[in-house]
C-alpha positions as CSV (number, residue, x, y, z in Angstrom):
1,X,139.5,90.0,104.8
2,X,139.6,90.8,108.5
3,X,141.5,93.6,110.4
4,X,142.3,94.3,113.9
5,X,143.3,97.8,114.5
6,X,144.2,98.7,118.1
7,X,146.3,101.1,120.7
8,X,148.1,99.5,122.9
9,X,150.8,101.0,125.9
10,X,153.4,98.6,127.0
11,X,155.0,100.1,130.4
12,X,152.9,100.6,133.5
13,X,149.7,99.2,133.3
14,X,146.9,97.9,134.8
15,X,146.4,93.9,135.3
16,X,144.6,91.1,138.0
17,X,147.5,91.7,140.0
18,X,147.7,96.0,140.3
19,X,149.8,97.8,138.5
20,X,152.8,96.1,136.9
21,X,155.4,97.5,134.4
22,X,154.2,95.0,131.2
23,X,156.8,94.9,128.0
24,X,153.5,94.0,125.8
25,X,150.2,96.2,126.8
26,X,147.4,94.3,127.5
27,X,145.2,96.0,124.2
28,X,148.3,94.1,122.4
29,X,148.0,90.7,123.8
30,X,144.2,91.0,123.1
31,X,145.2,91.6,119.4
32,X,147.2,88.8,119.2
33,X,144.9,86.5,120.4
34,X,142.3,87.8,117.7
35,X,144.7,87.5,115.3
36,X,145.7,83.9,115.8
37,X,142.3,82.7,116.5
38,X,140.8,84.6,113.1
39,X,143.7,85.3,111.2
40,X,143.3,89.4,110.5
41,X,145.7,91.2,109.7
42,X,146.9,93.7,112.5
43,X,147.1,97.4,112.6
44,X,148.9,99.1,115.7
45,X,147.9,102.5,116.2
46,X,150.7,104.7,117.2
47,X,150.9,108.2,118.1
48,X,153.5,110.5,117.2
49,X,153.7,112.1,121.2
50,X,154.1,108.7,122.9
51,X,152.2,108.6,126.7
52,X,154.3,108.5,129.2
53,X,155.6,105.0,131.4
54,X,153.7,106.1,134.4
55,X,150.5,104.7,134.9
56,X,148.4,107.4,136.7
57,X,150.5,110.1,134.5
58,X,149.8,108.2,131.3
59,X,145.6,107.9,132.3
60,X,145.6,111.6,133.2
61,X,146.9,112.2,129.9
62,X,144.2,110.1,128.1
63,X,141.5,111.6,130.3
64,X,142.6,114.7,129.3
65,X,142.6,113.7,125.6
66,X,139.2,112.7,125.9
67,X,137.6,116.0,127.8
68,X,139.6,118.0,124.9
69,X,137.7,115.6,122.1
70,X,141.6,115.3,121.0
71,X,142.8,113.3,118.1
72,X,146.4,112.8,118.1
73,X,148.2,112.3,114.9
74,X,149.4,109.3,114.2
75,X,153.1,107.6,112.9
76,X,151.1,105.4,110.4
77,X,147.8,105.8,108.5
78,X,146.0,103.0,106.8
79,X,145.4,103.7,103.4
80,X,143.3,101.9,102.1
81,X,140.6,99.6,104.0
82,X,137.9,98.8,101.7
83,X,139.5,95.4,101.4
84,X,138.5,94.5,104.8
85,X,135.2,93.2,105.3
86,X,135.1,92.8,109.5
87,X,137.5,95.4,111.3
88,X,138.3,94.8,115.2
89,X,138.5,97.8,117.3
90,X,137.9,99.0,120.7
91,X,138.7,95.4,121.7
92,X,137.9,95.6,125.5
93,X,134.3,96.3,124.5
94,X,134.2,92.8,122.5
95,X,135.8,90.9,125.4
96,X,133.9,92.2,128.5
97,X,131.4,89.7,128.7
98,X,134.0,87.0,128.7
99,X,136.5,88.7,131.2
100,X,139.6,87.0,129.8
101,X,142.8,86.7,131.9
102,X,145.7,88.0,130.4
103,X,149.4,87.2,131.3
């Protein structure tokens, strides 16, 4: 079995075309696509303190995170994935060679 975990920020957020308020985040759309060309199941990670609409606010806040070597807790834990064989994650890393367009 095959699993996509992934974060994903609908709001302001970064596309071809600047920043523009998205109702899906792009990390989502990714997801989706995964899952309907493999099948996985999906995981969405959320955090319990959600980051905020703004874009520049809500990467300051992430940047921060990162300096701090943070690890937010989470609304939902997986408890179990030894059933999965292939996990998805970091999904920009899997897709930069192939520079998708998103919409």
């Amino acid at each position: 079995m095959e699993l996509v975990a992934y974060f994903s920020r609908a709001g302001e957020n970064y596309t071809n075309q600047g920043i523009v308020n998205l109702k899906v985040g792009n990390t989502e759309v990714v997801a989706q696509k995964i899952h309907d060309l493999t099948g996985a199941d999906l995981f969405r990670i959320e955090t319990v303190n959600e980051y905020p609409n703004n874009y520049d606010e809500a990467t300051a806040v992430a940047q921060r995170k990162q300096r701090e070597n943070a690890r937010p807790k989470l609304k939902h834990y997986l408890e179990d994935v030894s059933k999965y064989d292939t996990m998805y994650s970091k999904l920009w890393h899997i897709l930069k060679k192939n520079k998708p367009r998103l919409e």
